[in-house]
C-alpha positions in Angstrom: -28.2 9.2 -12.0 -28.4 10.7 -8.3 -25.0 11.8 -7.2 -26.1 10.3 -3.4 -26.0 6.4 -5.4 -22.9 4.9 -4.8 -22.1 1.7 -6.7 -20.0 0.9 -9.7 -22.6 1.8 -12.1 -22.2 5.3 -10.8 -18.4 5.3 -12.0 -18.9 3.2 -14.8 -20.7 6.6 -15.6 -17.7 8.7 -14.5 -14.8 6.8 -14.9 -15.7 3.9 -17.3 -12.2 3.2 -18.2 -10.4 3.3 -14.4 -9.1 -0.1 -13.0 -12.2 -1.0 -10.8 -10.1 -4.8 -10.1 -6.3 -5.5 -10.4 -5.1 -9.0 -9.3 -1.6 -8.2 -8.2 0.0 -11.8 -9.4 -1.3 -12.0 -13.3 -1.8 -8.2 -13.3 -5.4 -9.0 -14.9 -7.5 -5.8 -14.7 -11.3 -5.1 -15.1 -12.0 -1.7 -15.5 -15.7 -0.2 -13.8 -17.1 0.1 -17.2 -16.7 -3.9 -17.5 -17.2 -4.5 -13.9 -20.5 -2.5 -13.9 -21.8 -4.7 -17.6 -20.7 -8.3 -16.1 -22.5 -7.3 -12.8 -25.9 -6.1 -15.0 -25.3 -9.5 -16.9 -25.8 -11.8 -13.9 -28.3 -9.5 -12.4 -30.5 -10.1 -15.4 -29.3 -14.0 -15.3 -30.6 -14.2 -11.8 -34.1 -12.7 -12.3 -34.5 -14.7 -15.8 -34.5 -18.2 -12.9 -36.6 -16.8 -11.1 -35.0 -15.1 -8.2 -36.2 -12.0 -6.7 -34.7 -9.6 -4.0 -34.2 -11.5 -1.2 -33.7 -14.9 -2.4 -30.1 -16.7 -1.8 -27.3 -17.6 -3.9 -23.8 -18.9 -2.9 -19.9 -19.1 -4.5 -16.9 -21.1 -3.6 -13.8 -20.4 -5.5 -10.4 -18.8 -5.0 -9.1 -15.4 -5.4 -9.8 -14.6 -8.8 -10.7 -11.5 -10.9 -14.6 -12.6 -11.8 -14.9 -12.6 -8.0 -16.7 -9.5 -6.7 -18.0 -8.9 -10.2 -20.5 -12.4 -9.5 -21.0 -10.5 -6.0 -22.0 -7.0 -7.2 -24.1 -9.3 -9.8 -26.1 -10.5 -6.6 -25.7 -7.4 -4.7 -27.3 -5.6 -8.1 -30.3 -8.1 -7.6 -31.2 -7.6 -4.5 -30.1 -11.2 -3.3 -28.4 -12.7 -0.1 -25.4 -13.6 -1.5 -23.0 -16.3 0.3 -19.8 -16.3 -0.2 -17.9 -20.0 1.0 -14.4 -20.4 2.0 -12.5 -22.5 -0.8 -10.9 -24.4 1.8 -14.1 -26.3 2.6 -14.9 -29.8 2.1 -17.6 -30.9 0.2 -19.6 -32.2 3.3 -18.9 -28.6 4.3 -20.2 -26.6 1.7 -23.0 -28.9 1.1 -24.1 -28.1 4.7 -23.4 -24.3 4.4 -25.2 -24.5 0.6 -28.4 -25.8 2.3 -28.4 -24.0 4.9 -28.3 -21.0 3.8 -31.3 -22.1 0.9 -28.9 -21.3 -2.0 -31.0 -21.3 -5.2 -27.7 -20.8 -7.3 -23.9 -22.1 -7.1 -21.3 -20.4 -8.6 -17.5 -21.9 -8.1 -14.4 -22.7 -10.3 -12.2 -25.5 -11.3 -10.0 -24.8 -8.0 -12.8 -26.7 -6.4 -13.5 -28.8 -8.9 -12.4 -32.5 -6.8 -14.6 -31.3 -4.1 -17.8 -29.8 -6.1 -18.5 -32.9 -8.1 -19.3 -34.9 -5.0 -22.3 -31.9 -4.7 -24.4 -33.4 -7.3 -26.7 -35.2 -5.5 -26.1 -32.8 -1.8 -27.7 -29.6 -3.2 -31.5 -30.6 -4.0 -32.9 -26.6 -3.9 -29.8 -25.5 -6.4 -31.0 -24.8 -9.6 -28.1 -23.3 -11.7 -25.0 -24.4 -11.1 -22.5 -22.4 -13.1 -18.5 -22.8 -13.4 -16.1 -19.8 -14.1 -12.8 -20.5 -15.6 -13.0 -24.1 -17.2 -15.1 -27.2 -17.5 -17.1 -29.0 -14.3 -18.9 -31.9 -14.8 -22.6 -31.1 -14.0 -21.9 -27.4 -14.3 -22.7 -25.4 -17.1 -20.2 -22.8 -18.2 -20.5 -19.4 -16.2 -19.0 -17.5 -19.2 -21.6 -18.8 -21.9 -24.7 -18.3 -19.7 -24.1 -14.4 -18.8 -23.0 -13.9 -22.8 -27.0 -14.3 -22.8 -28.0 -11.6 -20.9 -27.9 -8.0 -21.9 -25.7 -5.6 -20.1 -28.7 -3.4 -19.0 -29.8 -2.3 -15.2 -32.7 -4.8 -13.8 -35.9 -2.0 -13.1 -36.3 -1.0 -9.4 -33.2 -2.2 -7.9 -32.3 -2.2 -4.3 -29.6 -3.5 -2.1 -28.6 -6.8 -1.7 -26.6 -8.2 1.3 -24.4 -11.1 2.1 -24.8 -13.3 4.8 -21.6 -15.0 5.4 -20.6 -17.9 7.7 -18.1 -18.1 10.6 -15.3 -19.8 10.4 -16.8 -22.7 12.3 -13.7 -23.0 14.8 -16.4 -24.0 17.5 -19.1 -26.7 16.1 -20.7 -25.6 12.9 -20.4 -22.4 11.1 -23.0 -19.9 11.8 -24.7 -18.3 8.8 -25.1 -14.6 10.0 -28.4 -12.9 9.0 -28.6 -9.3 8.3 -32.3 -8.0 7.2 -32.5 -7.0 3.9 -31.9 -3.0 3.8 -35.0 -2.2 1.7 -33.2 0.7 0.0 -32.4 1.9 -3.3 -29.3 0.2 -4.9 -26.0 2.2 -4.4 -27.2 3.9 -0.9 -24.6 4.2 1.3 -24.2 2.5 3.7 -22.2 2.6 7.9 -19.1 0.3 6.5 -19.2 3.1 3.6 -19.2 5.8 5.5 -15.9 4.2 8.0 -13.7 4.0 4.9 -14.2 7.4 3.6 -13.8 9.6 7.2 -11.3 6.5 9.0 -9.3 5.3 6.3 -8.9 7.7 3.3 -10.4 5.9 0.9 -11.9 8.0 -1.8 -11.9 8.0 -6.1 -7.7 8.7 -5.8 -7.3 5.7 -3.3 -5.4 2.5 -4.4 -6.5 -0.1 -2.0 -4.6 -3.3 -1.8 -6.0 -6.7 -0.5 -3.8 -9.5 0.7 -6.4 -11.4 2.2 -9.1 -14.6 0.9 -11.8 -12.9 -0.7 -14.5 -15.2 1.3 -13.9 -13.3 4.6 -16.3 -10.9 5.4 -13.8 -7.7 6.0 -12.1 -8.5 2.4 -15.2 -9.0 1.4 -16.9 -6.0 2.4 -14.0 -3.4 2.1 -13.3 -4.3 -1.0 -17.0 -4.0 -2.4 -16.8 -0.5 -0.2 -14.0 0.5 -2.2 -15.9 0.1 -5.1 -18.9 2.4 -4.1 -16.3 4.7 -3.4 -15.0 4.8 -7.1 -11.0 3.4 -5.7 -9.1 1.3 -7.3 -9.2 -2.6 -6.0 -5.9 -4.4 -6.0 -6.0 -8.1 -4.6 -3.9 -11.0 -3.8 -4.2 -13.9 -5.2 -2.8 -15.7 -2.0 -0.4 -13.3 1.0 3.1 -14.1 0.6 5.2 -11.3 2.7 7.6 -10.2 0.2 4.9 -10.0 -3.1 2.8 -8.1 -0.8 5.4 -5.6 -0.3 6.0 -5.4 -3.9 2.7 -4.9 -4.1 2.6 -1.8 -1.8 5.6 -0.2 -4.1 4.4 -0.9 -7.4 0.8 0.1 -7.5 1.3 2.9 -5.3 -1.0 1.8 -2.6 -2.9 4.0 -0.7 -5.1 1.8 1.9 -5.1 -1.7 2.7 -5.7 -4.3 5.4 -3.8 -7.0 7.1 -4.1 -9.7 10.2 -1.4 -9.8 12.8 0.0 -13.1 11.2 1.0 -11.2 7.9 2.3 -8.0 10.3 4.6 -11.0 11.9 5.7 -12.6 8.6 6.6 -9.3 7.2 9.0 -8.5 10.6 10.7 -11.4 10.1 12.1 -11.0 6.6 15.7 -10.0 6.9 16.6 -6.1 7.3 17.8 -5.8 3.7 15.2 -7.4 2.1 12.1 -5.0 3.8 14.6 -1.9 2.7 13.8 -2.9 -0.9 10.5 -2.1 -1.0 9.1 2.0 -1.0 5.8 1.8 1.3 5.4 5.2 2.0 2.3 6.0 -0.2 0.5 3.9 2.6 -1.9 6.4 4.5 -3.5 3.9 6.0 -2.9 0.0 6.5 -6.3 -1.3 8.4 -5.8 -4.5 10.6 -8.6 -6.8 12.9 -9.6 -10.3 13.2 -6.8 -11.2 16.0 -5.4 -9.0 18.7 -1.8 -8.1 17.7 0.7 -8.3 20.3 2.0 -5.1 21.0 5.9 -5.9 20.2 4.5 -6.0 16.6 2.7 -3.2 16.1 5.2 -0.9 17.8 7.7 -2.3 15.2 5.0 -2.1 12.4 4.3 1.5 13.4 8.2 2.7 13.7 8.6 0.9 10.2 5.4 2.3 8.1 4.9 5.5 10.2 1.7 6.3 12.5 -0.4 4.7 9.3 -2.0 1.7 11.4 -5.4 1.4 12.2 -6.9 -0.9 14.3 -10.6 -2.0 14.9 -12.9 -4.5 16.8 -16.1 -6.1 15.0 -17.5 -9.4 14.3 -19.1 -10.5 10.5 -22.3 -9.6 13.2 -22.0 -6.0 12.8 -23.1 -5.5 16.0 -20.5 -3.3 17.3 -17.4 -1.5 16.2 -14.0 -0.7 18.2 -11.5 1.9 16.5 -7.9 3.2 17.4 -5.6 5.3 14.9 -1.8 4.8 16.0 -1.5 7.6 18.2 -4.6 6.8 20.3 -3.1 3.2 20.3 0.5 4.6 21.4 -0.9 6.2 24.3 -2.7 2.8 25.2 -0.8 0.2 24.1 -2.9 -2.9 23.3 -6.6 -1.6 23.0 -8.7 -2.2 19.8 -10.2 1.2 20.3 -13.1 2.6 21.6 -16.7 1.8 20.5 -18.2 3.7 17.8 -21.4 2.4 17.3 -22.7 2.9 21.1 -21.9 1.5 24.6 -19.9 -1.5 25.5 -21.1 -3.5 28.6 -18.4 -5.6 30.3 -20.3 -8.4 32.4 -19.2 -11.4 34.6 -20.2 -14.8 34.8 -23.4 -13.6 37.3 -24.7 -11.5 34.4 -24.0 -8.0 36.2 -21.5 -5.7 34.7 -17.9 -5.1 36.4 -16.1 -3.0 37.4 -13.8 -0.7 35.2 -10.9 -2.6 34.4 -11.8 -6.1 35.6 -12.8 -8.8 32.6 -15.7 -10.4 31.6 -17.4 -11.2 28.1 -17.9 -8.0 26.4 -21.7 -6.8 24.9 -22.5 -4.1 22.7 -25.1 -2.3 22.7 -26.5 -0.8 19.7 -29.3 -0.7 16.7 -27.9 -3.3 14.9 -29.8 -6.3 14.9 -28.7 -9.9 13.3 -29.7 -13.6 13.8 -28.2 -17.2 13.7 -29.4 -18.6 10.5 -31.6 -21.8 11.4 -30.0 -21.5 14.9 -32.3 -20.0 17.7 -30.3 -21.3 20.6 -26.8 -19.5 19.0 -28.7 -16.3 18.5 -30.3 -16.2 22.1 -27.0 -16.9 23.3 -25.5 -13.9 22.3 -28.4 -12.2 23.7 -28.0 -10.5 27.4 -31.2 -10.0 29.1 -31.2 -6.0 28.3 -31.0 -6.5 24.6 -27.5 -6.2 24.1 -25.3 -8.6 22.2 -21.9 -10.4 22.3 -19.4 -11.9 19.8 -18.2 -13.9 22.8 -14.6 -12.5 23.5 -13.4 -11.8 26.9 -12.3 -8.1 27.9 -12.1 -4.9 29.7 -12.1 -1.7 29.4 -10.1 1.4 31.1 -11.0 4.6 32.7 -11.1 5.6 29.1 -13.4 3.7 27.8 -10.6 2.1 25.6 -11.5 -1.9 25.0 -8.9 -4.7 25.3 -9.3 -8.1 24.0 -8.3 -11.0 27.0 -9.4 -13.5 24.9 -11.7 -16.1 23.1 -14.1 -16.8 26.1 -14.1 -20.5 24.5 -10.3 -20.9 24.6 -9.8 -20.3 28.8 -8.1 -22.6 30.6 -8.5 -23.0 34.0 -5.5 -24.8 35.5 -6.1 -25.9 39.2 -9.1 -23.1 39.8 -6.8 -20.4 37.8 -8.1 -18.9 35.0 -5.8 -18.4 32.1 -5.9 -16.9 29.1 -3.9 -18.2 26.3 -3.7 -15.1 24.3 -1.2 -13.4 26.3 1.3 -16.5 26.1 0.5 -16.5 22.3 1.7 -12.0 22.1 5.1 -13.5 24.0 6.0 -16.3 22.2 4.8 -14.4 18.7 8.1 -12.4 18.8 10.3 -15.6 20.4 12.9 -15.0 16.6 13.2 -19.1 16.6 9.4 -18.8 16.8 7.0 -18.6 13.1 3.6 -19.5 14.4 2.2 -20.8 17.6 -0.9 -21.8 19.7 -1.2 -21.9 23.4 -4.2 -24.8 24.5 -5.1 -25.7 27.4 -5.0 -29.9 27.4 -6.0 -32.6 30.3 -3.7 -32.6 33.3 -4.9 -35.3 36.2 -4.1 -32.9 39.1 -5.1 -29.1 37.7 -7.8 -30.5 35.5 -5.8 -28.3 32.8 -2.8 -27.3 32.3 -0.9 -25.0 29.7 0.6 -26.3 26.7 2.8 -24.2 23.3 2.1 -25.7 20.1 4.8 -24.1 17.6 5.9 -24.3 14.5 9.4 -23.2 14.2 11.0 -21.2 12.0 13.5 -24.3 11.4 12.1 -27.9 12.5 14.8 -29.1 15.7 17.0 -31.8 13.9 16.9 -34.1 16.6 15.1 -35.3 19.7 18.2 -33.4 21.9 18.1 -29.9 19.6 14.0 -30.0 20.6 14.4 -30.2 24.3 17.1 -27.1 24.1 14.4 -25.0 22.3 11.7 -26.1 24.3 13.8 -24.7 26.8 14.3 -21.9 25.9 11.1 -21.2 24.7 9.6 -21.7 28.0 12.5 -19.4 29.6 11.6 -16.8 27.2 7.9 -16.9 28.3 8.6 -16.8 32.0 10.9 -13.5 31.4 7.7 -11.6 30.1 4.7 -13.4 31.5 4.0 -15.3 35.0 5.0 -18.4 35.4 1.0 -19.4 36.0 0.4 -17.8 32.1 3.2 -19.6 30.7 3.4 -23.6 29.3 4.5 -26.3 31.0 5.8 -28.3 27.1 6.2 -27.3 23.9 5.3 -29.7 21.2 6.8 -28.9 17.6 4.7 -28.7 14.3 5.6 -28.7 10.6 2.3 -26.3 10.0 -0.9 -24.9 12.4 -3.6 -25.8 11.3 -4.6 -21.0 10.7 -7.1 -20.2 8.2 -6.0 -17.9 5.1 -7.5 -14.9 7.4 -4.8 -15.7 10.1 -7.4 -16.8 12.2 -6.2 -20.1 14.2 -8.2 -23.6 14.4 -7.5 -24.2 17.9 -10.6 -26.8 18.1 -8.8 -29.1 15.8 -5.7 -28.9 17.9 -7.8 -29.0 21.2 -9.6 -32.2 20.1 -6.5 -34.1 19.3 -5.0 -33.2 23.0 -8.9 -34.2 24.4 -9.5 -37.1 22.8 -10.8 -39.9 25.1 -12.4 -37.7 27.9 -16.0 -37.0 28.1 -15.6 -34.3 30.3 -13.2 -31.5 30.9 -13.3 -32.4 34.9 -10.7 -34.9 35.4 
């Protein structure tokens, strides 16, 4: 075996009987020699129906240990591999199983109410296999790879997934990445970021708080596994088993959203000082801007550990900042390290240094809009480059900040807003545990600003929620002007946040829009 091949076959070689997989709840373990023969199992599974590289399988289920194993099992054949958020309906994975020309479904009794309605929805599926337990019209994912020898498939080469957004404006996108065409276990960029960024090598311990169906769970986790680290995952965040977590496996690496830096700040004092994370060389975070509150207090708490970055499941570009960069630029995701960002207005021209506009990146890395030609030419600017559709600007630096979802502005009487720095306030408000800013229909600004929160103790009474609206709205007018801040506050039990952290705001938008054909009143 070449030395340059990394995959876990290459350390089922070395280290057969290292943890490749903890799951941090049950404490179930897989080591790489097991990981590397249930992987070689499905592989040979796959190619016995018929599939060859570049054909397309999917999997809905949970966090569960037989997880990346079914995805290396892909990956080992040279597939497009989909992996579907278990949250999903069945009207919603049927969509995202045909879309994406799934010729085998792979999920668990977790989904089992919402599978069963699939029979009749996925006509081009023809294996349908369930891990764990019985499904009616499934056959039994444990018998079927008990078939198949453990041995390598000849001439392998890389498979990749192609993963869906989270859908929070119209239909999920499936994002298409061409096939690499190289042998299995070459590295690759992502590869490369974890071993020089993030000190993940064969001695790291890299823990995983987050749904496995994302794509940076996803993918730093399978990175990890090139690498020859040890995996330990979540079987759902909670703030205090993840700090257990940290202390009693000794972890190394990991990576976090701003939502779980926030629930962690807000467990009392003496509880935090229970847990030993200084083994932590580096704890990763993306997929939401953090207010800068928090990550000052993450970084005085875990040390100058935190990393930050800016990408998109696209791969089209890449943002990095360690802590001290970030200290000395307080609310940047980094600078680019895949090639230049472009910062351009609503004309199409680029602007100036420091004013905002939708940010493009310009590099070699080329992906598509599955079955979607309009979505993928509008990310297109007429030089090539591409855009994940956030606003933002950048400084005399070259440092990037993100202003905002370019489809969550409001624009309040000719003003434009953006919600996300009213969101950064009101984050670190202590009566405060989660919280949306929308803009919703006002007859005389056409918009106007409005704080959905859910408090960290639901008002008792009509009179205790007008006093902490009150103060709520005080709080955002100390830190923010008052044309950035809301005019109400309505109370929820829940948001409506993905497990990622990232925020529905459509849903809660729709509600607040319903009636109006327009957004000109």
């Amino acid at each position: 075996m070449s030395d340059d091949l990394m995959y876990p076959g290459h350390w089922a070689a070395e280290t057969p009987d290292k943890p490749a997989m903890i799951m941090a709840g049950s404490g179930e373990q897989l080591t790489y020699a097991e990981l590397d023969a249930h992987a070689n199992r499905l592989s040979q599974l796959f190619a016995a129906a018929g599939l060859k590289p570049g054909d397309h399988v999917a999997l809905c289920m949970e966090n569960r240990l037989e997880y990346l194993p079914i995805c290396w099992g892909a990956h080992y054949a040279g597939l497009y591999y989909t992996a579907i958020s278990s949250r999903l309906t069945t009207e919603e994975m049927a969509y995202i199983i045909n879309d994406c020309g799934a010729q085998v479904f792979i999920t668990s009794p977790y989904k089992a109410d919402q599978v069963v309605g699939l029979a009749d929805e996925m006509p081009n599926v023809k294996v349908r296999l369930a891990v764990g337990g019985a499904i009616d019209g499934f056959d039994s994912y444990e018998d079927a790879i008990a078939q198949y020898p453990a041995e390598p498939l000849p001439d392998r080469v890389e498979g990749q997934d192609m993963l869906y957004s989270s859908g929070t404006t119209g239909r999920p996108k499936g994002v298409k990445v061409p096939m690499p065409g190289q042998a299995l276990g070459t590295p690759n960029a992502l590869f490369s970021l974890l071993t020089l960024l993030f000190a993940v090598d064969q001695d790291a311990v890299y823990l995983s708080p987050a749904p496995m169906y994302h794509a940076a769970p996803l993918r730093f986790m399978m990175g990890c596994h090139r690498a020859g680290a040890t995996v330990v995952a979540m079987e759902r965040f909670d703030p205090i088993d993840a700090l257990a977590a940290i202390d009693t496996y000794q972890i190394t690496s990991s990576q976090w959203v701003p939502t779980m830096f926030v629930r962690m700040l807000k467990l009392p004092e003496a509880e935090r000082a229970k847990y030993d994370v200084s083994s932590l060389k580096a704890a990763i975070h993306a997929a939401a801007p953090c207010p800068i509150a928090v990550k000052e207090q993450m970084i005085e708490w875990w040390g100058p550990v935190l990393h930050e970055y800016y990408a998109g499941t696209e791969g089209n570009g890449f943002c990095y900042t360690n802590s001290e960069d970030w200290l000395e630029h307080k609310g940047t995701v980094g600078k680019s390290l895949l090639g230049p960002i472009h910062i351009v207005g609503e004309d199409g021209e680029v602007v100036p240094v420091g004013e905002e506009g939708t940010i493009y990146f310009e590099s070699a890395s080329q992906f598509s809009y599955h079955n979607d030609e309009a979505k993928t030419a509008d990310s297109r600017h007429a030089n090539g480059w591409s855009t994940l559709g956030d606003v933002g600007k950048l400084d005399e630096d070259g440092f990037l900040y993100l202003t905002d979802r370019k489809a969550y502005m409001i624009i309040s009487g000719g003003v434009n807003v953006y919600p996300q720095e009213a969101e950064n306030v009101l984050t670190m408000h202590p009566a405060v545990f989660d919280v949306a800013v929308i803009g919703v229909p006002n007859a005389d600004f056409g918009e106007e600003v409005k704080a959905i929160v859910q408090p960290v103790e639901m008002p008792a009474d009509d009179e205790a929620a007008a006093t902490l609206e009150r103060e709520i709205l005080g709080y955002c007018r100390e830190h923010l002007a008052d044309v950035k801040c809301p005019r109400s506050v309505d109370f929820r039990d829940e948001l409506p946040r993905h497990p990622t952290g990232k925020l529905y705001k459509r849903l809660l938008k729709d509600e607040y829009w319903q009636g109006h054909d327009s957004r000109i009143i």
